[in-house]
N, C-alpha and C positions, 0 to 999 in steps of 0.2 A: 349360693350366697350364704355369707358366714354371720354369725351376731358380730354384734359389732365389738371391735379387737382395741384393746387399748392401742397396741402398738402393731406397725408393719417396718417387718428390716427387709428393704429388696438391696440384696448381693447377702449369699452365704458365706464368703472366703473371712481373711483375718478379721478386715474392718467391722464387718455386719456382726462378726460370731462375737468379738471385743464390747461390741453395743450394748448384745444381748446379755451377754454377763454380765455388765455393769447395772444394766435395768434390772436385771432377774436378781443381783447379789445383795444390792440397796434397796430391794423391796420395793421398786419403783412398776414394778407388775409380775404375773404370774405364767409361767409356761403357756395357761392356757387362755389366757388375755394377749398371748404372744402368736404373732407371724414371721417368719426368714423366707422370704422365698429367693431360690437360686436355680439357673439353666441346670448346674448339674445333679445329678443322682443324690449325692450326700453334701454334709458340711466340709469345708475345706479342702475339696476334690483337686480344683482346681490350682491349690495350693500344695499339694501334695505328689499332686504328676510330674509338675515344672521342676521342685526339688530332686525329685529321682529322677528326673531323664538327667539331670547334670550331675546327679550323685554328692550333691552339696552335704560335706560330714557336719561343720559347723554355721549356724547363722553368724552373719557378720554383727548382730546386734547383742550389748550385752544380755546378762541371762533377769536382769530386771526388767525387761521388756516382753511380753508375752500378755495373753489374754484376759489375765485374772487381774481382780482388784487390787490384791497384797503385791508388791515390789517385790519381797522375797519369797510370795507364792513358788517358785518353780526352783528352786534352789531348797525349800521344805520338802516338797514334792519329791525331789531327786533324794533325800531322807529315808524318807517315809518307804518308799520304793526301792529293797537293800539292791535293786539290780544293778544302778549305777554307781557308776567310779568319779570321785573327784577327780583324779587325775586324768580319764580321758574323756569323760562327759563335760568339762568344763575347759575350754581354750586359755590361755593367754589372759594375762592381767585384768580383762574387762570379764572374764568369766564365761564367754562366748558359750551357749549351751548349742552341743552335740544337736543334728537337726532330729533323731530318732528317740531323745531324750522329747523334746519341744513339741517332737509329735505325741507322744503319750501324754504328756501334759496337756494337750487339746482335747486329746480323745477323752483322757479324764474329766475335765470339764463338761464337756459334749455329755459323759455319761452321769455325772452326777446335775447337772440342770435339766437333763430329759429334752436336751433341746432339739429332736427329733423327730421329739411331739409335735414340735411346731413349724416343721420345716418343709416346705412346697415345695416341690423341685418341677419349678415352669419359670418360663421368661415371662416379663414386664411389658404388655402392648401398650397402655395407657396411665395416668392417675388423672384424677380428676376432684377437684375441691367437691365437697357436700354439706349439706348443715351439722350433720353430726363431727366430721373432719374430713377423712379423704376416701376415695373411692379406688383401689389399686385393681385394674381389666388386666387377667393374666391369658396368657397365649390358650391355656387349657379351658379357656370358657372362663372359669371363676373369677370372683367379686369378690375382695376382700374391701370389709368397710372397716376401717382402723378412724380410732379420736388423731392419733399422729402416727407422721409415716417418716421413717430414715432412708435415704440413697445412700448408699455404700458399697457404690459398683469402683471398678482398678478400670486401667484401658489393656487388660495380660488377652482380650480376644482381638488387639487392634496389634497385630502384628507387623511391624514395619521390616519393608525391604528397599534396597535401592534399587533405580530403576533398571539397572543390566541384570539385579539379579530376577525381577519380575519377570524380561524378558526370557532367562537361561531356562524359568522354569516352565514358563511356555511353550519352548523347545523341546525341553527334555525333562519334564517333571520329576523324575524319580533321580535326577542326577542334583538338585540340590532340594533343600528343605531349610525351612525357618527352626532351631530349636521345640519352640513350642507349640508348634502347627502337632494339632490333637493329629493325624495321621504321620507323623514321625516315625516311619521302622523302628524294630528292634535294633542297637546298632550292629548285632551281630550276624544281621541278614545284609547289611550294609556293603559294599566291597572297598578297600582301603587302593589307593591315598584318600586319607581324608584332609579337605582343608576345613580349619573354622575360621571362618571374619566376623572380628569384634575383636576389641580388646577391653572389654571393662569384664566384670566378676562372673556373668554369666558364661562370655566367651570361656575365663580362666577355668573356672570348674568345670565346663563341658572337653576343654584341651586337656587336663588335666588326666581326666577319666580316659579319654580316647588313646592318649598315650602310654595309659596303663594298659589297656587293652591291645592297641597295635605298635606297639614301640617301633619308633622310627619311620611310623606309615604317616605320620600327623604335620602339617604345617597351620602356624595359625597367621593370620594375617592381619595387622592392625593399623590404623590410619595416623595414629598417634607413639611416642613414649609413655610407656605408663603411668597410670598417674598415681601414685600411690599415697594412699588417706587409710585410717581406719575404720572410720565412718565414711557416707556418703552426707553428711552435712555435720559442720561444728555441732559438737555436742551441748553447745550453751545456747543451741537452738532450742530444748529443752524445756530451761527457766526463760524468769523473767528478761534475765539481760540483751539478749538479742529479741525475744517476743515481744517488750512490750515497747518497743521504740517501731518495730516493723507493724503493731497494728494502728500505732498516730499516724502512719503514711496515710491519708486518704486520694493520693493519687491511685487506681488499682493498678495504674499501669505502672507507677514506680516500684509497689509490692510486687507483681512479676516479675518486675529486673532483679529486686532483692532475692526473690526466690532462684532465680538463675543465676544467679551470684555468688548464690550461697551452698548452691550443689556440686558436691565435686562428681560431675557426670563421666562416667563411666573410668569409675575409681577400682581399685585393688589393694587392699593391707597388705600388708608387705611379707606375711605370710606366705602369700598365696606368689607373689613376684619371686620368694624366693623357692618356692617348687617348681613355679617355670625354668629357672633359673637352673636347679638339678637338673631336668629333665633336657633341659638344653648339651647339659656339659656331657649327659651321657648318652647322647646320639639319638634319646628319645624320642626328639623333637625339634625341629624348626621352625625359625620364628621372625618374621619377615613386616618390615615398616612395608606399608605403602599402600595407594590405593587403587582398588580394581577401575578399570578405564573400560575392558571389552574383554570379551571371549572367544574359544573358537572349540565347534561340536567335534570331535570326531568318533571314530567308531568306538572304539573304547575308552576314551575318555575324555576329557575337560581339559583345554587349558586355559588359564585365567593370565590376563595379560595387563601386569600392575603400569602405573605410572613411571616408576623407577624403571623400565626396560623390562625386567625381568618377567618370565613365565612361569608358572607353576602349576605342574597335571594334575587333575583331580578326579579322581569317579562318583567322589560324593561328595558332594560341597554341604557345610552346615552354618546357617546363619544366625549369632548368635545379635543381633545388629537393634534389639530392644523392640519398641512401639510406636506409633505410632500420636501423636501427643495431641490427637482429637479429642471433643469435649467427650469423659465417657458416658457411653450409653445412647451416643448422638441419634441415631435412628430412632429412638422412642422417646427419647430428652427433647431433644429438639422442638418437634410439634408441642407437647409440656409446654415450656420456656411461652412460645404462643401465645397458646390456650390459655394459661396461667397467666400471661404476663407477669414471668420472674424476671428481678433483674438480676444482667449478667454485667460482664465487664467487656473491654473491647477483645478480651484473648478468647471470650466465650463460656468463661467459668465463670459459676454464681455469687452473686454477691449477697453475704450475710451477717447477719447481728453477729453479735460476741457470743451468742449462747448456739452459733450455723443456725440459727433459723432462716431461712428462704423465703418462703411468705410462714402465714398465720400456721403453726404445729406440722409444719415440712423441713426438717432438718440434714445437713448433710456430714459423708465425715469420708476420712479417705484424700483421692484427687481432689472433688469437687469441694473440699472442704481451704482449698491450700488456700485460700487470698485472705484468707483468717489464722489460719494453723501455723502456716509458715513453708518450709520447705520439707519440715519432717513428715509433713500429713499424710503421705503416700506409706510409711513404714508401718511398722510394729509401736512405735515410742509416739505416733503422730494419732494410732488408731486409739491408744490408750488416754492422749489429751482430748482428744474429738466426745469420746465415751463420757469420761471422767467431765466435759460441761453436758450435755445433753442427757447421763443419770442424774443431774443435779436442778433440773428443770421441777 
């Protein structure tokens, strides 16, 4: 059992590390009045694998978007630090920062607020109100007593598949894999044809990379035409113009539809459409509408059997096909929500004040933050509005 902690951030990735900056920078508490606890090992682990298995060079977000308080923090940064180049540390018109640039800039961060000091690496079994504020039960035995406590968990461990592919991998486990299932091979212990099914950004960078690697071994498969955005939501989701009309909704269920409205799901900059695009012309690559209907095993390999007629062999199928859009954290949220008597809305996400308060000093940011936040609350730009009201409490 700990003294009691001003603050507890459960989830270490963008959202929670984004919190803690803002708390720690405005003087709003101190490293050691401070909690992060996170399943994995370090800060931003889980943020850092997902990028490199797909080998992502640039974020899709511009370069004002990132952890720190100052807007042009990371563009100083990139200064300061004579090792980067304007020219290829920075994308395209919006500034797009290089992901290995964005990662120093975290790790920076990380090391100049010593947030290490304060960081648990255990999962979440419980919270529970108390007189002083909340009571956070971690899987390793520990208590942590915090005045106020942040959720700032993703749903990146709710991994979704369709159901032929659930089945394929119960058949043959090793003959396909989700992306970011933590047991992913190396790809290079892999055997090629490889197919990827998806077609939004995570497929594209993962096709991308594979077809660097095995030219002409790659088919990707998509359900749709591209849908090509620069963003994954208008950027005037932002300011006030779109926010402050979408928090007078007090339907929650209409703010959901706005939220799905206003997401261009499973989007690609045109960027990246037009590297598919090369990679097509020069035999790299294959690239096929349609959608998987059923399989069939054989000895060596996979054939996947779309809608359109056609077959396509595989020995390694990789699924880049997103998540799962459960409330996150459900297994241990849920009981919470209970116990707590929070209220939620009918999609099962929380409903809260203008400053995410949940009940009395429980605030949220991230997913669970979106019936406030808007559509952005899931990103980099949404973790930084989330932060920027709750260091201002």
């Amino acid at each position: 059992m700990f003294a009691l902690l001003q603050w507890a951030i459960i989830g270490g990735g963008i959202q929670g590390l984004t919190v803690a900056t803002y708390l720690l920078k405005k003087n709003k508490t101190t490293i050691n009045q401070l909690k992060i606890v996170d399943p994995n090992p370090k800060p931003l682990e889980n943020w850092k694998r997902c990028t490199s298995v797909i080998s992502m060079p640039y974020l899709r977000s511009p370069s004002v978007h990132h952890l720190d308080t100052e807007p042009f923090s990371l563009q100083s940064f990139s200064k300061i630090e004579h090792k980067y180049q304007p020219s290829t540390d920075f994308y395209g018109r919006y500034k797009r920062p290089s992901l290995h640039m964005f990662n120093d800039h975290c790790d920076h961060l990380i090391n100049e607020l010593e947030i290490e000091h304060s960081y648990v690496a255990s999962t979440v079994r419980n919270i529970q109100k108390s007189d002083g504020g909340w009571n956070v039960h971690l899987q390793n035995g520990e208590v942590l007593e915090a005045e106020k406590v942040v959720i700032a968990i993703g749903i990146s461990d709710q991994l979704h598949l369709p159901e032929w592919a659930t089945k394929l991998k119960q058949a043959n486990p090793n003959a396909l894999y989700h992306v970011f299932d933590k047991k992913l091979p190396v790809f290079e212990k892999m055997s090629a044809p490889f197919v990827v099914v998806g077609g939004g950004i995570t497929a594209t960078h993962l096709t991308i990379k594979l077809a660097s690697m095995f030219p002409g071994e790659v088919t990707m498969i998509k359900r749709h035409p591209f849908r090509v955005h620069d963003f994954d939501s208008n950027p005037e989701w932002l300011g006030p113009k779109k926010r402050l009309p979408f928090v007078k909704i007090k339907d929650y269920e209409k703010r959901r539809h706005a939220i799905k409205s206003a997401r261009h799901k499973g989007s690609i900059p045109s960027d990246l459409r037009n590297r598919l695009s090369h990679l097509v012309r020069t035999d790299k690559l294959l690239i096929k509408d349609g959608i998987v209907k059923d399989y069939q095993i054989h000895p060596s390999d996979v054939q996947l059997l779309l809608d359109t007629g056609e077959s396509i062999k595989a020995r390694s199928i990789i699924m880049a096909t997103g998540f799962e859009q459960n409330l996150p954290g459900r297994d241990w949220l849920e009981p919470v929500i209970k116990q707590e008597n929070l209220p939620c809305a009918k999609c099962g996400y929380p409903i809260v004040n203008h400053m995410l308060e949940w009940a009395p000093n429980l605030y949220v940011s991230g997913a669970l933050a979106e019936l406030e936040v808007g559509p952005i609350a899931r990103n980099i730009s949404g973790a930084r509005v989330a932060a920027n009201i709750i260091s201002s409490i």
